[in-house]
C-alpha positions as a Markdown table, in Angstrom:
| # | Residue | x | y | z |
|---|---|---|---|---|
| 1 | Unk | 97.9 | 105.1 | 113.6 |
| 2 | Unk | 99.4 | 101.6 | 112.8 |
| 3 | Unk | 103.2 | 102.1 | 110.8 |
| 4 | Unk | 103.8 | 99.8 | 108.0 |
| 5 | Unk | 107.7 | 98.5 | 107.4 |
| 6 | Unk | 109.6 | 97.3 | 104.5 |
| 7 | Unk | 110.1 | 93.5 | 105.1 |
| 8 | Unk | 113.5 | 93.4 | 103.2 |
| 9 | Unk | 116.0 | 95.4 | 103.5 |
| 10 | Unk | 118.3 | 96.0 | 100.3 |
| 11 | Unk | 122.1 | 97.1 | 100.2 |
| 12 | Unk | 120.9 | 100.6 | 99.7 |
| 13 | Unk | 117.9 | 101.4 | 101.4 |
| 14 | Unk | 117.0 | 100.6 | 105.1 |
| 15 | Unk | 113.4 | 100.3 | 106.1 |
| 16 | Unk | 110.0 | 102.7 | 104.7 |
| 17 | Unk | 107.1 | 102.2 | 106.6 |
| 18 | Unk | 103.3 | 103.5 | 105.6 |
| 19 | Unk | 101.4 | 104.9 | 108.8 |
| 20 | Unk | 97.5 | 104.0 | 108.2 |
| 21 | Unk | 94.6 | 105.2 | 110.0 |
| 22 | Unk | 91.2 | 103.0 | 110.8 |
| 23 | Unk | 88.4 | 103.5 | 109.0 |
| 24 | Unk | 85.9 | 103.7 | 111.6 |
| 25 | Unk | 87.1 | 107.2 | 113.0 |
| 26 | Unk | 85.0 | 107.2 | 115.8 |
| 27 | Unk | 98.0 | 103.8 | 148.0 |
| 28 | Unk | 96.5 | 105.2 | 151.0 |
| 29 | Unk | 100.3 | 106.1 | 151.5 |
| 30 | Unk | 101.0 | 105.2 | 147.8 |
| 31 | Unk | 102.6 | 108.0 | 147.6 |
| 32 | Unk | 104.6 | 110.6 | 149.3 |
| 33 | Unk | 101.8 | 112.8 | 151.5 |
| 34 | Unk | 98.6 | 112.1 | 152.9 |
| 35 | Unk | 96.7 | 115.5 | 152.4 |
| 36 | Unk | 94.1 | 115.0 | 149.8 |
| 37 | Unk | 94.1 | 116.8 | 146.9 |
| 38 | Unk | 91.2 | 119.1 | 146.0 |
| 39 | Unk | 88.8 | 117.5 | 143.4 |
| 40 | Unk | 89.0 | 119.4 | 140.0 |
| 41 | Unk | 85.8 | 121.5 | 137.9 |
| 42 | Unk | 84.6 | 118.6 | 135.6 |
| 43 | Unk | 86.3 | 119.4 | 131.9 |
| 44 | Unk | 83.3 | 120.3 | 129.4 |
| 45 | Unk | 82.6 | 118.0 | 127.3 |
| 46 | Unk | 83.0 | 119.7 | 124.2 |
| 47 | Unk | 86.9 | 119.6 | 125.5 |
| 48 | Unk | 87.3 | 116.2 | 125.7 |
| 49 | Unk | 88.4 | 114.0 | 122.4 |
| 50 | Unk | 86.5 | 111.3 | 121.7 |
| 51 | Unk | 87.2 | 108.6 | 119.1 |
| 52 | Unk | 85.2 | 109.8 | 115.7 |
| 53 | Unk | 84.8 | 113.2 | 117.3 |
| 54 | Unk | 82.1 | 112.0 | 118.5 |
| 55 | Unk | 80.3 | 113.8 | 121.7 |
| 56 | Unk | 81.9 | 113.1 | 125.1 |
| 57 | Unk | 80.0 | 110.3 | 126.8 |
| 58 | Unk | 80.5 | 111.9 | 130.4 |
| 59 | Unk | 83.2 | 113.8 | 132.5 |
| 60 | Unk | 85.6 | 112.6 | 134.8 |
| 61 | Unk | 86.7 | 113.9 | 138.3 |
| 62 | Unk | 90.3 | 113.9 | 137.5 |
| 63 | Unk | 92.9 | 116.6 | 136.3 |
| 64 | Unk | 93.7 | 114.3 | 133.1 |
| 65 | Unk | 93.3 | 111.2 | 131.3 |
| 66 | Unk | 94.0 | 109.2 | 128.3 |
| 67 | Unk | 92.3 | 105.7 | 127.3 |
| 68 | Unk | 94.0 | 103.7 | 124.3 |
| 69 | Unk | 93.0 | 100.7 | 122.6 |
| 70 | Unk | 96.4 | 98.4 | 123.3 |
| 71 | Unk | 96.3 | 96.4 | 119.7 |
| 72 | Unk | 95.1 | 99.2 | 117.4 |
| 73 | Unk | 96.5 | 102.1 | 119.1 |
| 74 | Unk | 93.5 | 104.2 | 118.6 |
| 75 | Unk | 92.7 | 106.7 | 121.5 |
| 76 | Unk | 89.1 | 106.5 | 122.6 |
| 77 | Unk | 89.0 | 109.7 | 125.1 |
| 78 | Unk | 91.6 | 112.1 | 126.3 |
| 79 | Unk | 91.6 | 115.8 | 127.7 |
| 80 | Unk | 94.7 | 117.6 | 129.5 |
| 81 | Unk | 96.3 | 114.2 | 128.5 |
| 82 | Unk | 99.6 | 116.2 | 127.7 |
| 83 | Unk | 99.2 | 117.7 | 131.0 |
| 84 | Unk | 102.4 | 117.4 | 133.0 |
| 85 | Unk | 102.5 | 116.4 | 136.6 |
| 86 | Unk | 104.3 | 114.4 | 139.4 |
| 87 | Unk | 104.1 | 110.8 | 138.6 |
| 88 | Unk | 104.4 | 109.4 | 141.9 |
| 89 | Unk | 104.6 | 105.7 | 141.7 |
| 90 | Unk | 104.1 | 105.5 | 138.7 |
| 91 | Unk | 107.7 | 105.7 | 138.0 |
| 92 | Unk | 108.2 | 102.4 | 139.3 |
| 93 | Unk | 106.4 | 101.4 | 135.8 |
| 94 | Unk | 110.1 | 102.2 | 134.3 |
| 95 | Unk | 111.7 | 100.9 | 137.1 |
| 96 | Unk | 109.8 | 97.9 | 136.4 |
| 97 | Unk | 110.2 | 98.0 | 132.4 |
| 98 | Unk | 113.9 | 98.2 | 133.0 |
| 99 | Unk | 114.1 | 95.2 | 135.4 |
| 100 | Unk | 111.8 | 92.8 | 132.5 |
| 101 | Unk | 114.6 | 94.3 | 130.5 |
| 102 | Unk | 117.3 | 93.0 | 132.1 |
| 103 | Unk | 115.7 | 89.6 | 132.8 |
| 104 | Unk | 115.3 | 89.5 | 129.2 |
| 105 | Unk | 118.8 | 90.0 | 128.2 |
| 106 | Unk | 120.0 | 87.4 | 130.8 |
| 107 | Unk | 121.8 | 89.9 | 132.5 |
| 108 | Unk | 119.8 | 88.3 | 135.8 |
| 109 | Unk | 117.0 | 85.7 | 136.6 |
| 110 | Unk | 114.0 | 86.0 | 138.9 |
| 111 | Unk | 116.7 | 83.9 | 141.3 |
| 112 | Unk | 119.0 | 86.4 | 141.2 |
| 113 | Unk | 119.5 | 87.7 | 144.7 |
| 114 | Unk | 120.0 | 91.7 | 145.4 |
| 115 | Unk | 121.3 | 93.2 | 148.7 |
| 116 | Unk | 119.6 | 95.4 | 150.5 |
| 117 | Unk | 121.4 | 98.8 | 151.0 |
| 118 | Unk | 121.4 | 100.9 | 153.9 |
| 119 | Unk | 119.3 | 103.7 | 151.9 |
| 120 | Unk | 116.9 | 101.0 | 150.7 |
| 121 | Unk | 116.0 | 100.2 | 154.7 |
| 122 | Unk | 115.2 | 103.4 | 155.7 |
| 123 | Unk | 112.8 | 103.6 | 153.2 |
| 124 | Unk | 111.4 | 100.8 | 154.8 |
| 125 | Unk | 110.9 | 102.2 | 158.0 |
| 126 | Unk | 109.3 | 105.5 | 156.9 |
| 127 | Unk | 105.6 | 105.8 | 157.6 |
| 128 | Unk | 104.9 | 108.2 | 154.5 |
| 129 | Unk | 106.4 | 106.1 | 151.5 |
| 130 | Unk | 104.9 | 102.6 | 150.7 |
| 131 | Unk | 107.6 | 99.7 | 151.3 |
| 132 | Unk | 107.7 | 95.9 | 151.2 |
| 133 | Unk | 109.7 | 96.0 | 154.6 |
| 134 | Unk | 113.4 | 95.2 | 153.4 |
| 135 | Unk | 115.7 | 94.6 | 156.2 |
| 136 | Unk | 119.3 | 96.0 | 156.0 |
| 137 | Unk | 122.2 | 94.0 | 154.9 |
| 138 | Unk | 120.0 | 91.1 | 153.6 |
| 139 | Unk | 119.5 | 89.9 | 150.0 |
| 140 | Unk | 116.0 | 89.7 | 148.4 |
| 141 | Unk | 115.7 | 87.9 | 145.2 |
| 142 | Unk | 114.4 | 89.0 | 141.7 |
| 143 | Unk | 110.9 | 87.2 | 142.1 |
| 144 | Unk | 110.0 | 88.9 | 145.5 |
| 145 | Unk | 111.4 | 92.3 | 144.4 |
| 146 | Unk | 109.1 | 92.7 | 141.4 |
| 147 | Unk | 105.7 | 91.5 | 143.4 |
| 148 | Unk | 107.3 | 94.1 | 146.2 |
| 149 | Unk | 107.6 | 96.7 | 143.5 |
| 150 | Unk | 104.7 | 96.8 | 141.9 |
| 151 | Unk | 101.9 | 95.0 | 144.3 |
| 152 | Unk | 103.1 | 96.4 | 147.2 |
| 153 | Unk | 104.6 | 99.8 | 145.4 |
| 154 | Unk | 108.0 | 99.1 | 147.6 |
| 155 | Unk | 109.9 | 102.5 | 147.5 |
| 156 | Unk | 112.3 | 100.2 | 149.1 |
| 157 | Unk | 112.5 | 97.9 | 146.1 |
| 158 | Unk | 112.9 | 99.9 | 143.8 |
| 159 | Unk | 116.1 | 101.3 | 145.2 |
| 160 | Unk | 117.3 | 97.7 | 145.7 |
| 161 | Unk | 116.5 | 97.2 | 142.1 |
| 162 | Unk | 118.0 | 100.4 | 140.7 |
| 163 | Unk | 121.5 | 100.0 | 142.8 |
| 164 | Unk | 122.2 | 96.7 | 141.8 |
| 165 | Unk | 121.1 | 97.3 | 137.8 |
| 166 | Unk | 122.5 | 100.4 | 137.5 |
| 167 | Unk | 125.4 | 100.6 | 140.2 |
| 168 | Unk | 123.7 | 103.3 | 141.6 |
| 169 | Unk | 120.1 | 105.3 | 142.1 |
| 170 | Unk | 121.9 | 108.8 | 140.0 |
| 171 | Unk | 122.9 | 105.8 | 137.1 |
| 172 | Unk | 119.5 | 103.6 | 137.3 |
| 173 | Unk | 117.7 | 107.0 | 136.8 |
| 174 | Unk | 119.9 | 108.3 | 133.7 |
| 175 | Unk | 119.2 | 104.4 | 132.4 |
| 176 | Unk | 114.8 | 105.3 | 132.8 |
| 177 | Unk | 115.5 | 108.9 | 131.1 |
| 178 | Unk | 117.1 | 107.2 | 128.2 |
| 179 | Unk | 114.5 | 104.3 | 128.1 |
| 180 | Unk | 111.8 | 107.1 | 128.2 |
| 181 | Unk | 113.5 | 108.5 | 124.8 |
| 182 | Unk | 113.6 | 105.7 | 123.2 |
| 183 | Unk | 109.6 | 104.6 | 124.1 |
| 184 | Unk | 109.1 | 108.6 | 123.0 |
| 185 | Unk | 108.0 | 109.4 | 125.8 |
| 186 | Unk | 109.1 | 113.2 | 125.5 |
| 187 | Unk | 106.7 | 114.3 | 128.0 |
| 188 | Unk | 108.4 | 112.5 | 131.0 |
| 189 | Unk | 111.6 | 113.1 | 132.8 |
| 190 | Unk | 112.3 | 111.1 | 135.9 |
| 191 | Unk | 114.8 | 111.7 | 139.0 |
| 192 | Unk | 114.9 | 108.9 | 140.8 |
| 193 | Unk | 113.6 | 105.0 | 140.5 |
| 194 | Unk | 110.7 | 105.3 | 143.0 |
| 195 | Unk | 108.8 | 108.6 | 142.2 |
| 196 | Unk | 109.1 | 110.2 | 144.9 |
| 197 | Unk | 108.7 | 114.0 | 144.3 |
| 198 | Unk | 111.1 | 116.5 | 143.5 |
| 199 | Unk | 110.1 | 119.7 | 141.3 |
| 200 | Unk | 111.8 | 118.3 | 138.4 |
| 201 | Unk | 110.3 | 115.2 | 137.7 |
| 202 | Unk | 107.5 | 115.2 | 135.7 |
| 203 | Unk | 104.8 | 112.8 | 133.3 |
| 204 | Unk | 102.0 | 113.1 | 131.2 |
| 205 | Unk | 98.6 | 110.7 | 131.0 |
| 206 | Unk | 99.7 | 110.4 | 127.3 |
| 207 | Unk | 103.0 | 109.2 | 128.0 |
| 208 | Unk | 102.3 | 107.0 | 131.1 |
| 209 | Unk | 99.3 | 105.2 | 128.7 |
| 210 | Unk | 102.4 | 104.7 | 126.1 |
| 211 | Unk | 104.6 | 103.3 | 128.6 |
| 212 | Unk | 101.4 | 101.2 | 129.2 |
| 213 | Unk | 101.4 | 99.6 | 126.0 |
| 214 | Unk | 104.9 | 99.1 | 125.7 |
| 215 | Unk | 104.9 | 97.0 | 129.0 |
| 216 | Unk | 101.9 | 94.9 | 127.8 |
| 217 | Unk | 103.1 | 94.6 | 124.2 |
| 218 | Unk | 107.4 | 94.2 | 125.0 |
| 219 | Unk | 106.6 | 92.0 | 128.2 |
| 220 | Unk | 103.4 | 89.8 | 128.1 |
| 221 | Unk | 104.7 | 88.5 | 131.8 |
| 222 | Unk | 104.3 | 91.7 | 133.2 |
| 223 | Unk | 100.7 | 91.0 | 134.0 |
| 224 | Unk | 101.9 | 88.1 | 135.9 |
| 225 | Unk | 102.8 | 90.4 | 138.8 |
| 226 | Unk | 100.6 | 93.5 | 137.8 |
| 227 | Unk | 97.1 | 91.3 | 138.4 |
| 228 | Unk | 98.2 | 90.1 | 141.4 |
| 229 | Unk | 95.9 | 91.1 | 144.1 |
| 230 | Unk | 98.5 | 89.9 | 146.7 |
| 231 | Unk | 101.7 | 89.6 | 147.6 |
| 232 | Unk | 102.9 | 87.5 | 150.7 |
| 233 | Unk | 107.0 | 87.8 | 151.8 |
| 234 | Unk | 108.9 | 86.4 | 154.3 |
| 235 | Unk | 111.7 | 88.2 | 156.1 |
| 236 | Unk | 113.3 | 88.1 | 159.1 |
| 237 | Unk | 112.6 | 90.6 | 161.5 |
| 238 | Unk | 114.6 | 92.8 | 164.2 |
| 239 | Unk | 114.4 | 90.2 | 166.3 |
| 240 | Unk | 116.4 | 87.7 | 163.9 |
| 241 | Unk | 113.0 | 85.9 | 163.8 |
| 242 | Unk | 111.2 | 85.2 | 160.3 |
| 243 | Unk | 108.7 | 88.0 | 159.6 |
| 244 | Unk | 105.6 | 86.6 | 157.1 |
| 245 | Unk | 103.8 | 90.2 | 155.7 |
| 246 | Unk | 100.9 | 90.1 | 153.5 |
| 247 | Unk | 99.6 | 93.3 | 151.4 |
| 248 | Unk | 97.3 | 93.9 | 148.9 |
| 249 | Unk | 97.7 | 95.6 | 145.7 |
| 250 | Unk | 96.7 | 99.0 | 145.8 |
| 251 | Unk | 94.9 | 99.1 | 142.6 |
| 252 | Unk | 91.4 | 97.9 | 143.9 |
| 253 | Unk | 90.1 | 97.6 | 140.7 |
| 254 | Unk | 91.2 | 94.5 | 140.7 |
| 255 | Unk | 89.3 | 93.3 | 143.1 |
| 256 | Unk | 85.8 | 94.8 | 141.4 |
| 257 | Unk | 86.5 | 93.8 | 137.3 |
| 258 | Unk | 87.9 | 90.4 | 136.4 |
| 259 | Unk | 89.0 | 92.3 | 132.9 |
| 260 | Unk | 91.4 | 94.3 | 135.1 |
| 261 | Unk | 94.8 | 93.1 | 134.8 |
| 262 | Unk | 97.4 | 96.3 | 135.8 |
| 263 | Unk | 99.1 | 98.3 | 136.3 |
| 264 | Unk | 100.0 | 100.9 | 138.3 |
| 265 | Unk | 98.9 | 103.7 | 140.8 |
| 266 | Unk | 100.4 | 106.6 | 142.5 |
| 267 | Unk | 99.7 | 109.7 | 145.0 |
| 268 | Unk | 101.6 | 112.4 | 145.6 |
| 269 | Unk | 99.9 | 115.7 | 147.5 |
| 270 | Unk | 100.8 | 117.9 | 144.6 |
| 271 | Unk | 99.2 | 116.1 | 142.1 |
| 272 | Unk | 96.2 | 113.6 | 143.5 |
| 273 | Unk | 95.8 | 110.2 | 143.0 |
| 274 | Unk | 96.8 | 109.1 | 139.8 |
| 275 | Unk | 95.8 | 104.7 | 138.2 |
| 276 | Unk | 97.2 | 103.6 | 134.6 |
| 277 | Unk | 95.0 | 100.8 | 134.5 |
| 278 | Unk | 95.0 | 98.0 | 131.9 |
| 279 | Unk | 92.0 | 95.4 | 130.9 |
| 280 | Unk | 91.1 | 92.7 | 128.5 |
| 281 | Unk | 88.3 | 91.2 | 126.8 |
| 282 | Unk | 87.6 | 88.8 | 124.1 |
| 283 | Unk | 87.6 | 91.5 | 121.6 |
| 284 | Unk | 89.2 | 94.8 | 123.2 |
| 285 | Unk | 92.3 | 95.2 | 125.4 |
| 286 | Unk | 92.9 | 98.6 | 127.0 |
| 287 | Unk | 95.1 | 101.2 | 128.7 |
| 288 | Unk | 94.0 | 104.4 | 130.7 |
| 289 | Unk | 95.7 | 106.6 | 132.7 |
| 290 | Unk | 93.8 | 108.6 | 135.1 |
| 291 | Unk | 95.6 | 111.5 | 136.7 |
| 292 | Unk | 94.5 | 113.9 | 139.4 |
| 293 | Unk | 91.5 | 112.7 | 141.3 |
| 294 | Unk | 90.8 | 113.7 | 145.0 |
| 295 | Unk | 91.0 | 109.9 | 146.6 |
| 296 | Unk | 92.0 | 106.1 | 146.5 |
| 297 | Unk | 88.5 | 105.5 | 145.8 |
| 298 | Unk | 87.9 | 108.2 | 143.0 |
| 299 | Unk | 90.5 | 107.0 | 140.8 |
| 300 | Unk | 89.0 | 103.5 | 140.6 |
| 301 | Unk | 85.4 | 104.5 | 140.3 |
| 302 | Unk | 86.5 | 107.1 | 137.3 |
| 303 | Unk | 88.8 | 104.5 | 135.5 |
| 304 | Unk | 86.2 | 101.9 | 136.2 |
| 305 | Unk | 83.9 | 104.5 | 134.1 |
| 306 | Unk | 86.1 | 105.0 | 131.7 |
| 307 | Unk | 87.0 | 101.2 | 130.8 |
| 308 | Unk | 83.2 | 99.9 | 130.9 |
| 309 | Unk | 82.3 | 102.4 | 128.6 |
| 310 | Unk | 84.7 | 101.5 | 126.2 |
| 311 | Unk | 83.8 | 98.1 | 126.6 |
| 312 | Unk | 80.5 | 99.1 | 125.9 |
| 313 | Unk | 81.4 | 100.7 | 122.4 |
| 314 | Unk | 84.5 | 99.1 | 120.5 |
| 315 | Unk | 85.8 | 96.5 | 119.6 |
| 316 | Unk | 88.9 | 95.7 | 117.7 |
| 317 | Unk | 89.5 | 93.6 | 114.7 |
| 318 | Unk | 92.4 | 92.7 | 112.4 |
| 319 | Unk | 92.2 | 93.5 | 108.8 |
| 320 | Unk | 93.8 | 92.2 | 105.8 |
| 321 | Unk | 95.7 | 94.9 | 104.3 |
| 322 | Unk | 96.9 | 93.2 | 101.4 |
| 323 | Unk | 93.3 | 93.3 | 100.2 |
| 324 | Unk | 93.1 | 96.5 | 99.8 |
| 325 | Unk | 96.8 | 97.9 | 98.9 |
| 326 | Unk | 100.0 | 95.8 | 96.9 |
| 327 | Unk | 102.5 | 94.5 | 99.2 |
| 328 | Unk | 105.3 | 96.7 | 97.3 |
| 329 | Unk | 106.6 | 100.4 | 96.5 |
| 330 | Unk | 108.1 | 101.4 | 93.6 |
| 331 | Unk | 111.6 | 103.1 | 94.2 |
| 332 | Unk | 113.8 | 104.7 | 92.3 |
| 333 | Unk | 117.7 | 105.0 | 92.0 |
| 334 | Unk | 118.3 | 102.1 | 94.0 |
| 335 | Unk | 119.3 | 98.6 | 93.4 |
| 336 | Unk | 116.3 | 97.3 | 93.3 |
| 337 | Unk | 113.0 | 98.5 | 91.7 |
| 338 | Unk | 110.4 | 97.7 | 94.7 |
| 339 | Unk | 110.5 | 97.5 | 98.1 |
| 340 | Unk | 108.1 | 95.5 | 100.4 |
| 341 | Unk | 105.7 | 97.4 | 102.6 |
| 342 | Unk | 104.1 | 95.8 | 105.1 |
| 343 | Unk | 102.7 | 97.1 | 108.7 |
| 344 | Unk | 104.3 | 97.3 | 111.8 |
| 345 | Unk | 104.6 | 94.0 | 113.5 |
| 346 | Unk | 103.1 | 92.4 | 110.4 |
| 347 | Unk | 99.5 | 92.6 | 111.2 |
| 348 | Unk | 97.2 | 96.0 | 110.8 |
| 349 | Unk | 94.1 | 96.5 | 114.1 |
| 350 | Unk | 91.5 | 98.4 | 113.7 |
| 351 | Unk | 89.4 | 99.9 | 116.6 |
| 352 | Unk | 85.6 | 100.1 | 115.2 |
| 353 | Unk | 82.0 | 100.3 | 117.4 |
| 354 | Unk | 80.6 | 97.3 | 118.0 |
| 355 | Unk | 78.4 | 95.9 | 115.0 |
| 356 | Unk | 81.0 | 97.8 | 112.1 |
| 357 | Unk | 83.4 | 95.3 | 111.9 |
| 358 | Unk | 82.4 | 93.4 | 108.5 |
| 359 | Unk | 81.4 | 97.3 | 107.3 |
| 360 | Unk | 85.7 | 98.7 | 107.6 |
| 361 | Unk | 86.5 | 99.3 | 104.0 |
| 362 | Unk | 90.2 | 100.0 | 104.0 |
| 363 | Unk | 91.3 | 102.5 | 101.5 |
| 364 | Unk | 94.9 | 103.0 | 100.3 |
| 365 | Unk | 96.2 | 106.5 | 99.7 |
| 366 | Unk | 99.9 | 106.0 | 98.6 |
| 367 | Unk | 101.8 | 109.2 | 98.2 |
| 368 | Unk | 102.0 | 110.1 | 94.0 |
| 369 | Unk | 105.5 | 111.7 | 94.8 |
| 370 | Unk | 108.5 | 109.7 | 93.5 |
| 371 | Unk | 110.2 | 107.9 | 96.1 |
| 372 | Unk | 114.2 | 108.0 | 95.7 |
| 373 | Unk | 116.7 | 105.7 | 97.3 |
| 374 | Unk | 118.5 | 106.0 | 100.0 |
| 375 | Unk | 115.3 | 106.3 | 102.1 |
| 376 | Unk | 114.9 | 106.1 | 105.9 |
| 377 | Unk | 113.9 | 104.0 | 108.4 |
| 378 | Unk | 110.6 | 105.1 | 109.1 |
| 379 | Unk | 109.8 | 106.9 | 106.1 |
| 380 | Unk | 106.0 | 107.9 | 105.3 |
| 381 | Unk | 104.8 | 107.0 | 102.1 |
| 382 | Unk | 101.1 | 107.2 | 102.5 |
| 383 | Unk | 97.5 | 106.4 | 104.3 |
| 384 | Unk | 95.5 | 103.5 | 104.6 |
| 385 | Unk | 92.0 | 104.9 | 106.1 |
């Protein structure tokens, strides 16, 4: 679904929007535990959505999963993707979002330097939790912080993010919770900044493949530090010495697909092992969240599946809608006759199989009811399949 917006507002009326469809309907201690989760009975296929309701190509080994075409917006494949289930460190992906958020709005810079609390260190010094190795009392900047958070999934940095952003852990959290409204992410409620489990914090593969998007879409230089495959810091150690550590990124896709570019994984005993993985091409850019599977290595060989496969199929292309529909509404009541239509963000994507893109043949079905001023933001006035 791709919304369209007025591009003009008038003194009356806000915004209406058209939503169109396409025309082609086609880690190892990541996490919180280190028992394994039991590998689910493969979904059968005739369960599993597939873009076009088409047949399933195969099954994965994983509780849940959602793949989404980043541009268009068109899901490819999804079962139990509503499904919801501890998100492990995947809630650093807010924790995250939040942090680009406040570099965007000035509010700090990547020099910005953050102290590291009492709460943060022991973190650091628990076995179980993954950690960047913050030392007590000193002060990390921005830069490291965000390689810390999301290559090496520092529980640690999180909560030296969240207590300096939000004052607080209980304040940073209430900050993600209202973020997560706002993305519409009602599947999703989180209860602290690092993910580790309690029984009231919860996610979905849908939601976690939305908050996806809205990383790669808000914040292009998010894949700066989600493709890294590395992260090197220096600290100083115990011994007031300087400490170099080096870790890799625990999502080893990355080091088996050059398209690979993010995001995120997670593991918590109650749930499995869960990758929201993002890739590129020429002509396709996607999002996936895998939830569930039994190990590390499961959850890349299943998203790796997943991605090629859609590689193998789509593609995406950019249509012209002003071909096909008039750039204008008639209104009524307001003052002025016509408003502008136009789709969200100005262009319209379309998700097609490879070898239809000069066959998509948009067709405009505007709604035949009058439309009466004052009208929404938002408002639906018809389909462009």
């Amino acid at each position: 679904m791709h919304a369209f917006r007025i591009i003009r507002k008038s003194i009356v009326f806000a915004f209406v929007s058209m939503m169109f469809v396409s025309a082609i309907a086609i880690a190892a201690r990541h996490g919180h535990g280190r028992r394994q989760a039991e590998p689910e009975v493969l979904m059968p296929l005739n369960e599993i959505h597939v873009y076009g309701n088409r047949p399933a190509p195969f099954a994965l080994a994983a509780k849940s999963a959602e793949l989404m075409a980043v541009h268009s917006g068109a899901v490819l494949y999804a079962y139990n993707e509503h499904m919801k289930m501890q998100p492990a460190s995947l809630a650093k992906m807010m924790t995250f979002y939040l942090a680009l958020e406040a570099l965007r709005q000035k509010r700090i810079t990547l020099e910005t330097e953050m102290p590291v609390s009492e709460t943060a260190w022991r973190l650091s010094l628990n076995d179980s939790v993954s950690r960047m190795f913050l030392q007590v009392g000193h002060k990390v900047s921005v830069h490291d912080l965000l390689y810390g958070l999301m290559v090496s999934s520092g529980n640690d940095a999180a909560v030296v993010l969240s207590e300096y952003l939000g004052g607080s852990q209980e304040a940073f959290t209430q900050e993600m919770n209202h973020k997560a409204q706002a993305l519409d992410l009602t599947e999703t409620h989180f209860t602290n900044p690092d993910g580790l489990p309690t029984p009231d914090e919860y996610t979905t593969a849908a939601d976690m493949v939305k908050l996806g998007r809205a990383l790669l879409e808000t914040f292009p230089e998010s894949l700066q530090y989600t493709s890294a495959k590395d992260f090197t810091f220096t600290t100083i150690g115990t011994n007031g010495r300087a400490v170099t550590i080096s870790q890799r990124n625990f999502n080893t896709l990355l080091f088996y697909d050059s398209r690979v570019n993010g995001i995120k994984t997670g593991h918590v005993d109650e749930a499995g092992y869960h990758l929201v993985a993002s890739a590129h091409n020429e002509n396709l850019d996607l999002i996936s969240a895998v939830f569930g599977t039994s190990s590390m290595e499961q959850r890349r060989v299943e998203t790796d599946k997943l991605l090629e496969w859609a590689f193998q199929t789509f593609t995406t292309v950019k249509s012209d809608w002003r071909k096909a529909m008039p750039d204008k509404i008639r209104i009524y009541q307001g003052d002025i006759n016509e408003v502008p239509i136009a789709p969200e963000g100005g262009s319209s994507y379309f998700t097609v199989d490879q070898g239809m893109e000069r066959k998509l043949k948009l067709v405009p079905e505007l709604t035949d009811k009058p439309l009466v001023a004052p009208l929404p933001k938002g408002a639906t006035v018809g389909q462009l399949t």
